[in-house]
N, C-alpha and C positions, 0 to 999 in steps of 0.2 A: 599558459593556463588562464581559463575566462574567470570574472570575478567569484559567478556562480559555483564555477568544479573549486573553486579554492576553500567556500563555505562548508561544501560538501565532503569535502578531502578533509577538511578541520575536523568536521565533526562526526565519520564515521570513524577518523583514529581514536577521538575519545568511545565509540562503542566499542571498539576493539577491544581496550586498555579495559573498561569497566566490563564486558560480557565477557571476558577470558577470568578475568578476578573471579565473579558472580558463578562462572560455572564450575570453576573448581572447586570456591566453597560451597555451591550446590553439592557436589557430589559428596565431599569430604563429611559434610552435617548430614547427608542421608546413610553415607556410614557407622557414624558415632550418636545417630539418632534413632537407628532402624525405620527410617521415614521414607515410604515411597513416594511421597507426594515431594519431599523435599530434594530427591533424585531426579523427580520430571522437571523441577524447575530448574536445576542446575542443566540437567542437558537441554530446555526451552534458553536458557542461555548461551551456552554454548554454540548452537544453532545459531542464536543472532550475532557469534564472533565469526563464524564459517560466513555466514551473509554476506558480514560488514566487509570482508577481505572483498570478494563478490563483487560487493555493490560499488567498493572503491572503482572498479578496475570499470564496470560499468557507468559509472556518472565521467571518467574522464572518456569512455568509447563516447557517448551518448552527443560532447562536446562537440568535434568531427564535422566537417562538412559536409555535405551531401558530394560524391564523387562517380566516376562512370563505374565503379562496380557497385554502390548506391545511392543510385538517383534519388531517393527520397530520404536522405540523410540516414541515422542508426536509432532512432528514436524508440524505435521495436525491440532493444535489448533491454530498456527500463520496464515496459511492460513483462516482456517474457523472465524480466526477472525479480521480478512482483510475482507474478503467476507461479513458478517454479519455487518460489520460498515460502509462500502462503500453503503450497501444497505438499513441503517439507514441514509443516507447523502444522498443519491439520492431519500428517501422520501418524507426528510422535502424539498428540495430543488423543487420536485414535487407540495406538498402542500404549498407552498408559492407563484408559479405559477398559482394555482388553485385561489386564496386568490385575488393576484393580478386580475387573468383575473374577476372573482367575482366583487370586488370594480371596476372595468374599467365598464365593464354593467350597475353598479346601479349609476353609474354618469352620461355613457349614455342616460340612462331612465329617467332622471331625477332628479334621488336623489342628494341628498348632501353630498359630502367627506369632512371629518375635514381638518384644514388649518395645510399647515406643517408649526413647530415654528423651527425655525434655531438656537437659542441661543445657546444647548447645543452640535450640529453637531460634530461643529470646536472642539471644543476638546474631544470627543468622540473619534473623525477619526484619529487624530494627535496621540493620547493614543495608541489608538487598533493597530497600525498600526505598532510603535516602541512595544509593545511586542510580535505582531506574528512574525515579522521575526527576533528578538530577541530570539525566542523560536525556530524557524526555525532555527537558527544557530546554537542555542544550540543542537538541533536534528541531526544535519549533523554532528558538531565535536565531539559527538558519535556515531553517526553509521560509521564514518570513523580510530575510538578506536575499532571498531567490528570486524574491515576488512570487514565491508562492508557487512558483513553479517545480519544483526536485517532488515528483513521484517519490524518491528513492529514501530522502529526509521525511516526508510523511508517513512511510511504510516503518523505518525504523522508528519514530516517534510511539507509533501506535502500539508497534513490539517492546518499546521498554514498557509503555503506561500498561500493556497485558502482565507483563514480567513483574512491574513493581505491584499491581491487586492479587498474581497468582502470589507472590512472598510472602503478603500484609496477611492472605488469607489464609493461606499453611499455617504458616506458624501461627495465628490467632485462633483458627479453630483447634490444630493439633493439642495448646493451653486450654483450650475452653472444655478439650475434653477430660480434663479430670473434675470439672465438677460433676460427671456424670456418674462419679462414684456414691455408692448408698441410694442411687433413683431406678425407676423404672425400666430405664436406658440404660444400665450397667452391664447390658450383655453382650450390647454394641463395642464397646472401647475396644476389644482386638483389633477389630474392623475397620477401627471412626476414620483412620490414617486413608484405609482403603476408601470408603464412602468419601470421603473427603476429595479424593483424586477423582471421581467420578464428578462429586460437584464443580470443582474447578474445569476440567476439561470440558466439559455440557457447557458452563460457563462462558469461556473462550474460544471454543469454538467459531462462533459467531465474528470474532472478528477476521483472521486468517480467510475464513469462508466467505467475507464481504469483498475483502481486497481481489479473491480467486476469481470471484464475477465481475471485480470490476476490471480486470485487466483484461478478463474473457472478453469482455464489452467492447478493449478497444481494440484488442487482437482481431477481431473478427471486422470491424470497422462499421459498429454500429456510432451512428449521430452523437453529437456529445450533447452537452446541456442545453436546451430549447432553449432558455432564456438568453444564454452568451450566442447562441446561432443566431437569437433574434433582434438583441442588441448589434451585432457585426452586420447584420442585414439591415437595420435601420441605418445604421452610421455608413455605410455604402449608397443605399439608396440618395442621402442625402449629399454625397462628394459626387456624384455623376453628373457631367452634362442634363437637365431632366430632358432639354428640348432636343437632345442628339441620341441619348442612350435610354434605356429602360431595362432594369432591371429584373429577370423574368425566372431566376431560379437563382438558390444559395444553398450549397449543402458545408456542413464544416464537420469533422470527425477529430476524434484526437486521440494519438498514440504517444504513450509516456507523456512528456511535456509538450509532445509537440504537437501543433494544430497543424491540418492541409484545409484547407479554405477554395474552394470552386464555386465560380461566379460566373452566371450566364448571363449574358448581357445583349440585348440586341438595342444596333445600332436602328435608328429610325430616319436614318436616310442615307445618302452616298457617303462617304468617310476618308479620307486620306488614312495612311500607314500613320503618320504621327501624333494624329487623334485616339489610334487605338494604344497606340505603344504610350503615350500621356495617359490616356483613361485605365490602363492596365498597372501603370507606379501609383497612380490616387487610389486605385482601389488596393494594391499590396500593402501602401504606406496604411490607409484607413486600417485593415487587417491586423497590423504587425501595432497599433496605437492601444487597441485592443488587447489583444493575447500574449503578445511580446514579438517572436520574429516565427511567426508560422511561414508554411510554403503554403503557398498562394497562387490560383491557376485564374485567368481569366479566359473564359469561351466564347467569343464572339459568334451568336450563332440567333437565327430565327425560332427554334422553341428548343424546351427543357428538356432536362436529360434523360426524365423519365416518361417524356410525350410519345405516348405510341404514334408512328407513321401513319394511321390512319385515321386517329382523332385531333379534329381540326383545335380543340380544347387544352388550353395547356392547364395544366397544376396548378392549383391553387397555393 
């Protein structure tokens, strides 16, 4: 096991251990609370112990060499499962809204909503709150053991620090609503639990819903950051031969952690085989100096990959 899966393997058994705690006493206080909002946050925990099992088993696939059934190693199961669990968090977070807006009508209409009981709030929210960004930190001072590389430590970091504001903010509004007793807004408090669940989810949304486009991004194998593509093309530019080779195209993409890095390179005069196979390690080694160990193609070729056959113009 690489130094990497051992940081990651540390620290998703602690989300385990804390998200299975978290969600049981999610449910258990939305019981003894009549709290719906304190029911979505135990099952938004819960969700990140289903993950963590998940993601284990993924960051050790992820490790894996690229082999003949794949050639471009496994790096597409961090992404696709980003994608897949953003899109499990942006359901329930759906259905909870649905839930809320549902109980807000049948109070309008006249029905009866149960009374929220505050006894077990305060320490529910005080709990939940010191182990997600407990867990949150633990997530950061390994994904920064990675170099920064683990997708999978970023994605759960992000999911506890959501976990530990939807906690802070249950429980501290679900209290803040009895000052609402004897004011203008006294007609709300059936509801405030419901309302509440609506702010939170509109809230968090946003982040599930970032992660979804950004693994859409590499799923589909759109360009990665211009800046790192243009820093890896400056720092290749400057390891080539300048009088033998010329650098004439650089695309670099990234899936999960991993970069593929394509470099067109035309030679500017006759070349032996050992100049190419030389210029082809300086330029992997340059690549992998950078990003850590991307796959790396070099294309020894007279234009760019995206030069139409009939304009004599290459890309700029």
């Amino acid at each position: 096991m690489s130094e990497n899966s051992q940081h990651e393997e540390a620290s998703l058994k602690w989300a385990m251990i804390g998200n299975i705690f978290m969600g049981i006493a999610g449910v258990t206080a939305s019981y003894l609370s009549n709290s719906d909002a304190l029911l979505i946050d135990g099952l938004y925990s819960l969700v990140n112990f289903a993950s963590a099992l998940v993601a284990m088993k993924v960051a050790k696939n992820v490790q894996q060499m690229p082999n003949p059934e794949f050639p471009y190693g496994y790096y597409a199961n961090e992404s696709l499962y980003v994608l897949f669990r953003s899109l499990v968090l942006m359901g329930i977070l759906l259905f909870a809204c649905f839930g809320a807006l549902d109980k807000i009508f049948h109070y309008l209409s006249g029905g009866e909503v149960p009374k929220i009981v505050l006894g077990p709030i305060i320490t529910y929210s005080i709990l939940m709150v010191a182990i997600c960004f407990g867990l949150a930190a633990t997530h950061h001072r390994n994904w920064l053991k990675t170099q920064k590389q683990s997708n999978i430590l970023q994605t759960e970091k992000s999911a506890a620090i959501v976990d530990g504001f939807m906690s802070a903010g249950a429980g501290g509004a679900l209290l803040a609503v009895t000052l609402l007793s004897g004011t203008f807004l006294e007609g709300i408090i059936p509801i405030a639990d419901s309302i509440l669940v609506l702010i939170l989810c509109s809230t968090m949304l946003g982040t599930p819903a970032s992660l979804f486009r950004k693994s859409m991004a590499e799923i589909q194998g759109k360009a990665t950051d211009p800046e790192l593509a243009q820093k890896t093309r400056d720092a290749i530019h400057q390891t080539i031969d300048p009088d033998r080779f010329e650098l004439i195209d650089f695309n670099m993409t990234k899936l999960g952690r991993g970069y593929f890095c394509v470099s067109h390179i035309r030679p500017k005069d006759k070349v032996d085989v050992s100049e190419l196979d030389t210029t082809r390690q300086a330029v992997t080694l340059c690549c992998q100096e950078i990003v850590g160990h991307p796959m790396s193609e070099v294309v020894f070729t007279s234009r760019t990959a995206f030069q139409s056959p009939d304009d004599p113009n290459e890309r700029s």
